[in-house]
C-alpha positions as semicolon CSV with decimal commas, in nm:
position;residue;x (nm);y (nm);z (nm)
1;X;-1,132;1,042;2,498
2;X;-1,378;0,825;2,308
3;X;-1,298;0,793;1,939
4;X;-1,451;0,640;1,623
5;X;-1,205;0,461;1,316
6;X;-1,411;0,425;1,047
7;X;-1,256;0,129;0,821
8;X;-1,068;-0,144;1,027
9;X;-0,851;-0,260;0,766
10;X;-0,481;-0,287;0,751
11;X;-0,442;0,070;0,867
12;X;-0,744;0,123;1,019
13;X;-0,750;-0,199;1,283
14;X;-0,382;-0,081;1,389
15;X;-0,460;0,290;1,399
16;X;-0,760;0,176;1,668
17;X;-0,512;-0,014;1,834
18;X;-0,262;0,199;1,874
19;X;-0,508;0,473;2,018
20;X;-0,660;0,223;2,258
21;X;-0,288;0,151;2,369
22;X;-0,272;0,506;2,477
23;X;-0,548;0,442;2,700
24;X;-0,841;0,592;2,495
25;X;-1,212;0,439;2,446
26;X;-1,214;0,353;2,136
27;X;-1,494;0,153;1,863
28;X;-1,355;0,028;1,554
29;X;-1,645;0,058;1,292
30;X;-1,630;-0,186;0,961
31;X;-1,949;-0,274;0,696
32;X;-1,829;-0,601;0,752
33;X;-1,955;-0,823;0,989
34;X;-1,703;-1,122;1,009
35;X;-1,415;-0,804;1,050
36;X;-1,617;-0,692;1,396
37;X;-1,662;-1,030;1,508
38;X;-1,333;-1,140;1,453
39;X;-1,185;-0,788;1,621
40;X;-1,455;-0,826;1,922
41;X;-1,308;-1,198;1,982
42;X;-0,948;-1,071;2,043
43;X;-0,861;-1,233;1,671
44;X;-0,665;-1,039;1,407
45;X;-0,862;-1,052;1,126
46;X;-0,573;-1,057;0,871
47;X;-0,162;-1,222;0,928
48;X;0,135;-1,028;0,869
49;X;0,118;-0,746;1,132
50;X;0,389;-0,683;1,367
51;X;0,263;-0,705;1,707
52;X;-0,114;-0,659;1,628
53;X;-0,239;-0,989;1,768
54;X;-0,089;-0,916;2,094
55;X;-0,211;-0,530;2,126
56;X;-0,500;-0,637;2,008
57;X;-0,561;-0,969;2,245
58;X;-0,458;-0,672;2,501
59;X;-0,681;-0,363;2,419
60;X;-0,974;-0,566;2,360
61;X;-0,939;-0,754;2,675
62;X;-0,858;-0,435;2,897
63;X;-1,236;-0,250;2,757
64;X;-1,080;0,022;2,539
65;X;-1,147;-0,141;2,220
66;X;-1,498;-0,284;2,080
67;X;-1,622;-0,338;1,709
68;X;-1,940;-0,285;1,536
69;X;-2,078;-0,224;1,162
70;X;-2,332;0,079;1,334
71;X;-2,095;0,391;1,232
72;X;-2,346;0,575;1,290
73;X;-2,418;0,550;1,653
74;X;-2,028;0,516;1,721
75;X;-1,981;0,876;1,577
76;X;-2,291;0,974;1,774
77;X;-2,098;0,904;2,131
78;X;-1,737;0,994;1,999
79;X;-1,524;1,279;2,049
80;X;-1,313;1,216;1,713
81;X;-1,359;1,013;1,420
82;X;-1,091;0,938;1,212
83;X;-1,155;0,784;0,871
84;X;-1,009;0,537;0,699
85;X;-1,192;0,382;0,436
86;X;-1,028;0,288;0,093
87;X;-1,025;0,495;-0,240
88;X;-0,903;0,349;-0,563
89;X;-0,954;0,509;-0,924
90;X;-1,120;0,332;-1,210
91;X;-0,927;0,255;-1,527
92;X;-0,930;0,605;-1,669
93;X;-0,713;0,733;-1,344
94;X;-1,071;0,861;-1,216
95;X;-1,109;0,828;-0,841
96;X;-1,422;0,648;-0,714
97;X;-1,552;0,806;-0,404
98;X;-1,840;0,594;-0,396
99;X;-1,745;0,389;-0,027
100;X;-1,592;0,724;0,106
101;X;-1,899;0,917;0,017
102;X;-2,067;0,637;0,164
103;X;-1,910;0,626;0,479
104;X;-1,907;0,997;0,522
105;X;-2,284;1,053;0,507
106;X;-2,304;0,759;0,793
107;X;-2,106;0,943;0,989
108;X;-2,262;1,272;0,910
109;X;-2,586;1,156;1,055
110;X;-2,438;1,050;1,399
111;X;-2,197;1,385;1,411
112;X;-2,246;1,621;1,676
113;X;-2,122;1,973;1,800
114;X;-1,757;1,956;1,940
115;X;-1,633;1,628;1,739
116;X;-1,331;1,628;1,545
117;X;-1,329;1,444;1,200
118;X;-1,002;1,340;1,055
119;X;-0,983;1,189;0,696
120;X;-0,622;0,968;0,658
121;X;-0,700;0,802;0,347
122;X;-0,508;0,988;0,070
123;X;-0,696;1,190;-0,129
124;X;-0,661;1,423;-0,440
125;X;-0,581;1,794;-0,338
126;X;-0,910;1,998;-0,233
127;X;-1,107;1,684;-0,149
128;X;-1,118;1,750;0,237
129;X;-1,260;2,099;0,198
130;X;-1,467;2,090;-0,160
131;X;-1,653;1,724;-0,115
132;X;-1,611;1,619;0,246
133;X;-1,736;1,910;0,397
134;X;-2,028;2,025;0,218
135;X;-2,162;1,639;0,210
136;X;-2,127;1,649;0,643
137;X;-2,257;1,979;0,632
138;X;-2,529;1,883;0,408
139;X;-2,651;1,576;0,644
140;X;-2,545;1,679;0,959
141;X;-2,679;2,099;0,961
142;X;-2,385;2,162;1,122
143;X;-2,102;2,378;1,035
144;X;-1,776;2,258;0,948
145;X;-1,481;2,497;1,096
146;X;-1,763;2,617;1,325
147;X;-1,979;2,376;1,502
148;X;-1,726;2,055;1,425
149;X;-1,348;2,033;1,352
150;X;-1,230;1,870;1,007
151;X;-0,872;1,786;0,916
152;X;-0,699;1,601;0,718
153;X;-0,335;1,358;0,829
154;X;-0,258;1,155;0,596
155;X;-0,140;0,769;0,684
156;X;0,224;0,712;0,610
157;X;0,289;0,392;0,743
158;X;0,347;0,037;0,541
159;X;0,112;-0,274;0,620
160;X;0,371;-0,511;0,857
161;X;0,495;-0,235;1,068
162;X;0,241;0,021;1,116
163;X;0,305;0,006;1,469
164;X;0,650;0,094;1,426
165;X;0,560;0,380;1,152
166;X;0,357;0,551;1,369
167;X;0,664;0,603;1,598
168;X;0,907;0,698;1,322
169;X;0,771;0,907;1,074
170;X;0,602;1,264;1,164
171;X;0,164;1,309;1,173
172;X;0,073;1,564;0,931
173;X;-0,231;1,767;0,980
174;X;-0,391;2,034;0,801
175;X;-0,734;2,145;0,869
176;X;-1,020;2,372;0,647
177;X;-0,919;2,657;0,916
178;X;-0,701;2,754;1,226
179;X;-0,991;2,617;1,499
180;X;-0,961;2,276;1,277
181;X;-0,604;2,251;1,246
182;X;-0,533;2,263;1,642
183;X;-0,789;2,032;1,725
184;X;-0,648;1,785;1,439
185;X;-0,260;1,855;1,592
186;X;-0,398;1,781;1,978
187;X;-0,569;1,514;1,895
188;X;-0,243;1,327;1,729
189;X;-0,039;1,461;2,047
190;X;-0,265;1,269;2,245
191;X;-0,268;0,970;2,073
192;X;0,050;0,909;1,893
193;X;0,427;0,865;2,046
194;X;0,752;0,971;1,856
195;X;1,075;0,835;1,784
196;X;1,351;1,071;1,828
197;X;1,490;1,159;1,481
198;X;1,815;1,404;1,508
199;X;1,801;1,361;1,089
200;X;1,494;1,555;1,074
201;X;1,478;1,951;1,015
202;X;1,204;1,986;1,321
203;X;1,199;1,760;1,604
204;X;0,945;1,420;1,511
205;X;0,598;1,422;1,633
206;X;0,256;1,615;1,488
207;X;0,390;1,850;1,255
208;X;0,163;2,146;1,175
209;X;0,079;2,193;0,770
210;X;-0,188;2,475;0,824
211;X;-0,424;2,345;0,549
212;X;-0,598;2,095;0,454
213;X;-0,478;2,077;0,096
214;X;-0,080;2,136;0,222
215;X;-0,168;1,805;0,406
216;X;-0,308;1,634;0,141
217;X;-0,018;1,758;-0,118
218;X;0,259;1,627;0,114
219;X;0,122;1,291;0,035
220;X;0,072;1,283;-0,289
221;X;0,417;1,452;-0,346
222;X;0,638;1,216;-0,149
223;X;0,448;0,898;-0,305
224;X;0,452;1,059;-0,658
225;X;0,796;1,159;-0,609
226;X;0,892;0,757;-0,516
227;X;0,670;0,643;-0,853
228;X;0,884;0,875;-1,083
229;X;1,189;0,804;-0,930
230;X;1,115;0,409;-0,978
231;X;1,025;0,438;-1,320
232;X;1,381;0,613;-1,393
233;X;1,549;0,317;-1,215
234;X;1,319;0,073;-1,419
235;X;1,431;0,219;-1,779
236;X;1,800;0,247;-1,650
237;X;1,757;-0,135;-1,600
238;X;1,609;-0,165;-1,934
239;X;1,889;0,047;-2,069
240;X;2,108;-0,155;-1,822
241;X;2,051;-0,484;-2,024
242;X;2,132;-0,400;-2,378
243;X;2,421;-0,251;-2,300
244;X;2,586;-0,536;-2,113
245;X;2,572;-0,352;-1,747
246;X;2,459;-0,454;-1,396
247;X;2,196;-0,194;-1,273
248;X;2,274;-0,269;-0,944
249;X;2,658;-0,176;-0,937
250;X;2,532;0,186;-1,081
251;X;2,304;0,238;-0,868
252;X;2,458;0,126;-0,561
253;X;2,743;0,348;-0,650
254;X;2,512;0,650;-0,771
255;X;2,354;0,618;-0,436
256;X;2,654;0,664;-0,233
257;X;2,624;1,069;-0,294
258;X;2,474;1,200;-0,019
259;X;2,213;1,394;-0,250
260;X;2,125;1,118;-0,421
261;X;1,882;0,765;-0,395
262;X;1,758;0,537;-0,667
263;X;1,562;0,266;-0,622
264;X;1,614;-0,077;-0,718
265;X;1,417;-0,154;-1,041
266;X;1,212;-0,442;-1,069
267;X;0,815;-0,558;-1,159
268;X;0,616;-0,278;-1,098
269;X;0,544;-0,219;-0,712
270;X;0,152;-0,294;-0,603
271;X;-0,027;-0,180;-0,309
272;X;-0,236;0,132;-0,275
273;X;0,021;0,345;-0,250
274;X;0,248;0,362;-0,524
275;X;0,026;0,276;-0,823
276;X;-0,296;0,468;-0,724
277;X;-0,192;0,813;-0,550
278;X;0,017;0,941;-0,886
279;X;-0,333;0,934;-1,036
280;X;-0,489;1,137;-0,801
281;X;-0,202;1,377;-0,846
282;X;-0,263;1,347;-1,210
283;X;-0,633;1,443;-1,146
284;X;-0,583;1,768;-1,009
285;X;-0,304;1,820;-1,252
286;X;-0,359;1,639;-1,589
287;X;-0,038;1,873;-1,789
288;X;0,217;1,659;-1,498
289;X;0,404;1,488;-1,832
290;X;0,654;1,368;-1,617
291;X;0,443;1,195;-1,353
292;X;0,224;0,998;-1,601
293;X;0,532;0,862;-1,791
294;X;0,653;0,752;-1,485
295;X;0,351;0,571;-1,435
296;X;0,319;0,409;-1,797
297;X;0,655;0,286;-1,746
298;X;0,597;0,121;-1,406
299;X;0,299;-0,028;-1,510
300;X;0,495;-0,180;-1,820
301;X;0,706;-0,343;-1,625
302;X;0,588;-0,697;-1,585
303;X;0,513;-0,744;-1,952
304;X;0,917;-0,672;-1,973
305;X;0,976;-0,921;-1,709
306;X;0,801;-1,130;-1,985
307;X;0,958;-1,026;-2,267
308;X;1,309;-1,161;-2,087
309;X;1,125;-1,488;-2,014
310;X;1,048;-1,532;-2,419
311;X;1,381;-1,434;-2,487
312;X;1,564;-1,713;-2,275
313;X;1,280;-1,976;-2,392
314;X;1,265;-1,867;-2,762
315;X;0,879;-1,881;-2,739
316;X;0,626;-1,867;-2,493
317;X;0,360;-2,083;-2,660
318;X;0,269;-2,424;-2,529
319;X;0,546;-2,297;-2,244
320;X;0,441;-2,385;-1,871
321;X;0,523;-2,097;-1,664
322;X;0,490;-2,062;-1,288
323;X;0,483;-1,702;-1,181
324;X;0,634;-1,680;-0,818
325;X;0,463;-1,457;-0,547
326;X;0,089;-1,314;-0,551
327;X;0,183;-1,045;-0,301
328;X;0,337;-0,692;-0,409
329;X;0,510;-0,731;-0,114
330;X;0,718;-0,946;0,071
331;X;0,609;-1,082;0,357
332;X;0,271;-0,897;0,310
333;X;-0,061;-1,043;0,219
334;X;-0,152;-0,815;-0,016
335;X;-0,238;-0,818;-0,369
336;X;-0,361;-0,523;-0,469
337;X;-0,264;-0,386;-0,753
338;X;0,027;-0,620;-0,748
339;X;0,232;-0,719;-1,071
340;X;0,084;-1,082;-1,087
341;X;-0,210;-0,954;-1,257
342;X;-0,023;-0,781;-1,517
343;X;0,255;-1,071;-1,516
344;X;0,023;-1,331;-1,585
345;X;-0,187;-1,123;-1,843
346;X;0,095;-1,113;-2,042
347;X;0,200;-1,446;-2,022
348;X;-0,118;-1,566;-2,174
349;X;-0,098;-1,312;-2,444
350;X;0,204;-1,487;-2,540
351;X;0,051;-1,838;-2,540
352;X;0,161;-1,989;-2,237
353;X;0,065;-2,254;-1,970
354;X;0,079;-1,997;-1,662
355;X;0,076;-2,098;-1,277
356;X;0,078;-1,956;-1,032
357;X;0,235;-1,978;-0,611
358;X;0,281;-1,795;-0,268
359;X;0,334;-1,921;0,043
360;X;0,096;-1,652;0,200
361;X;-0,192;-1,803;-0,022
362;X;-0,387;-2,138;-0,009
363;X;-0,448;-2,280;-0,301
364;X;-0,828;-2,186;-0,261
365;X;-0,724;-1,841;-0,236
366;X;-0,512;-1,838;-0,546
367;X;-0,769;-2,036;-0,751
368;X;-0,995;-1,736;-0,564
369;X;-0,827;-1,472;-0,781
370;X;-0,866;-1,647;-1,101
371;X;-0,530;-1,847;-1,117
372;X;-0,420;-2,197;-1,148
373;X;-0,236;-2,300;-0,826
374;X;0,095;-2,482;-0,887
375;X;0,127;-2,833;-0,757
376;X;0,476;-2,840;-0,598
377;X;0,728;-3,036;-0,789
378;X;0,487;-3,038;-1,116
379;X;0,729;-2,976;-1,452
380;X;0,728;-2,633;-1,576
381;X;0,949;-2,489;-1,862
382;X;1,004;-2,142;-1,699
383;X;0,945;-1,900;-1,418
384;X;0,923;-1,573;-1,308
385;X;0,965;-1,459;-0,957
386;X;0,716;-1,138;-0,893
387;X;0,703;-1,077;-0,528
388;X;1,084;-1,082;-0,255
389;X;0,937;-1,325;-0,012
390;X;1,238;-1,448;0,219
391;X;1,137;-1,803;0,156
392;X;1,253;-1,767;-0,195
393;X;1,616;-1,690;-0,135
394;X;1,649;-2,102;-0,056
395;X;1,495;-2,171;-0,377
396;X;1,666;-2,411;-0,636
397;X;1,641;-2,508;-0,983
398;X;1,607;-2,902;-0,855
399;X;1,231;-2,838;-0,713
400;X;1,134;-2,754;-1,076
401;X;1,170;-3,020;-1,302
402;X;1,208;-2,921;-1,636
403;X;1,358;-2,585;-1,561
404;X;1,467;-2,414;-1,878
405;X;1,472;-2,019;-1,789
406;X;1,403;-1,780;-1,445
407;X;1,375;-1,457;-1,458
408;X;1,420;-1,272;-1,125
409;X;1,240;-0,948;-1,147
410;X;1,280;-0,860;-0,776
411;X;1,674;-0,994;-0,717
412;X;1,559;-1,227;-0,441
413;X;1,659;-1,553;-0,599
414;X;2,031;-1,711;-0,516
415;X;2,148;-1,714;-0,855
416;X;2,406;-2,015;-0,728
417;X;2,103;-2,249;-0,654
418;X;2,015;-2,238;-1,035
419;X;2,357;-2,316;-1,245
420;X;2,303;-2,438;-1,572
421;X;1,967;-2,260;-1,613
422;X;1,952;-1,986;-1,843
423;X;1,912;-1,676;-1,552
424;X;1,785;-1,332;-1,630
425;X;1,741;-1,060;-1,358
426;X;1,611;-0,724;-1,459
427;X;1,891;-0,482;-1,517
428;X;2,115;-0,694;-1,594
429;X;2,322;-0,814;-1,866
430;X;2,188;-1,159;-2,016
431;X;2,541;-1,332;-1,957
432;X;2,540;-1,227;-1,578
């Protein structure tokens, strides 16, 4: 089978991979030009993914994967195009469909009877069927349902072990109509291995959702359904620390029901996944109360993280801070959306001297983002760690000269490496 990714990004370059793997033809199509050449010289155009750079050393090597910016003609010769191209939403919680409209009237013009288009990028409900089609239609003259197949699966995998994801968790396809849907679920069958999961209600593998917007729902529901449920960990932390409490002991214990799992609380959790898709929700239903408090009160964490900092230091002003960790993940270079940006936002409203480090980032690419890099072993009067890389647990209070106050907003610091230094970790009680 020859197939067409659109988008070779974090998900996209694996999702190639994975069906070149399988032994399909596959070109990886990107609007940038360093990506393809990187991707056609066997070099992983980003760090951090399990087992990419050898898959992809492999599938490049073996003729079953190639690169180019031409979308267009790759559609033209492939059999099914799966799409992959980023969506974000502007500050209103309005999503901007300018680089997926973009992408979808490129491959519009190369589309052909018989090809199967598959969006993955999560989308608000009705998207698939009420933009998507119409605009291929529209460019195209062909019929969608009729003369092509259109579904949509959404990804459900986390950058750093896509690969293993793809095994674990079950596709999801729903297409505009019956014809759509079965091409979308063979498709998947044919490209896509399954672990065997005995906890699941149905065994794993390409699960049939019928329609398009079931398949889009299921993904804004389980991510939505994470954001709410962090924000209700994040004000029993808050709740947690007036009232002389360890979060972590309740929750730990709360989540030894077998109906029940909270998350640990912490500085708001970045990516594309967690702070973005509750707004698309929230655009197709703007009365969901619940889900936007949830969101306001994720999104406030960081300036509490702060507020915990000016309460060990008395003030802020004048203070040098060093914010630990650019990622919203650790062990992932990633910083969208990440709580640095609000982190360090706040600081400055409060008057202080911020820095910033991560040992995924040069100093280039941290001055890059509009931060001040932190010169190892310079004297600071505070600092807040931001992202759970493993290279913090070793940290100690004796490679920061000057060290008043920490606040650990992700638990990933040894607490015993810091004695003497006034230590606050969110949730917790200010004399723990």
């Amino acid at each position: 089978m020859k197939i067409a990714v659109v988008a070779l990004g974090k998900i996209g370059l694996p999702l190639a991979v994975q069906f070149a793997k399988k032994g399909h033809h596959v070109t990886g199509c990107d609007v940038n030009q360093k990506t393809v050449d990187l991707v056609n010289a066997s070099t992983e155009p980003f760090p951090g993914e399990a087992f990419l750079d050898e898959y992809l050393k492999e599938v490049v090597a073996s003729g079953h994967l190639k690169a180019t910016t031409d979308t267009t003609a790759a559609v033209a010769e492939a059999d099914a195009v799966v799409v992959v191209v980023p969506l974000f939403v502007d500050e209103e919680g309005v999503p901007d469909f300018g680089w997926m409209d973009a992408a979808t009237e490129k491959i519009a013009a190369g589309l052909k009877p018989g090809t199967l288009v598959s969006y993955e990028t999560t989308l608000p409900v009705g998207t698939t069927r009420n933009r998507f089609a119409p605009l291929l239609e529209k460019i195209s003259g062909l019929k969608a349902g009729e003369d092509f197949d259109l579904v949509f699966s959404p990804e459900r995998v986390l950058t750093g072990r896509v690969f293993a994801d793809l095994r674990k968790y079950p596709k999801l396809v729903g297409g505009i109509n019956a014809k759509s849907t079965k091409s979308g679920v063979d498709f998947y069958n044919a490209v896509l291995d399954f672990d065997d999961r005995p906890d699941l209600n149905q065994p794993n593998g390409v699960w049939d959702l019928v329609t398009a917007e079931a398949s889009e729902m299921a993904k804004l529901a389980e991510t939505t359904y994470r954001d709410v449920n962090i924000a209700l960990a994040n004000q029993f932390a808050i709740f947690a620390e007036g009232a002389n409490i360890d979060i972590a002991k309740v929750i730990a214990a709360s989540n030894s029901q077998p109906y029940s799992h909270i998350h640990q609380p912490g500085i708001a959790v970045g990516g594309h996944c967690i702070p973005i898709y509750p707004r698309f929700y929230l655009w197709n239903d703007p009365k969901a109360t619940v889900v936007r408090s949830a969101r306001e009160a994720n999104a406030a964490m960081p300036a509490h993280a702060v507020t915990l900092l000016k309460d060990a230091l008395g003030s802020l002003s004048g203070k040098k801070v060093l914010a630990l960790g650019i990622s919203y993940r650790g062990g992932v270079k990633e910083s969208a959306f990440s709580g640095i940006f609000g982190t360090v936002t706040a600081l400055k409203a409060h008057g202080a001297e911020v820095y910033v480090a991560d040992p995924m980032y040069t100093d280039e690419e941290i001055a890059g983002l509009g931060f001040t890099p932190y010169v190892a072993g310079s004297a600071i009067d505070g600092l807040i760690l931001q992202a759970d890389h493993k290279e913090y647990k070793s940290l100690s209070a004796s490679e920061f000269p000057g060290l008043s106050a920490v606040v650990d907003g992700r638990r990933a610091l040894n607490r015993d490496n810091f004695a003497g230094i006034a230590f606050r970790v969110i949730g917790a009680p200010a004399s723990l």
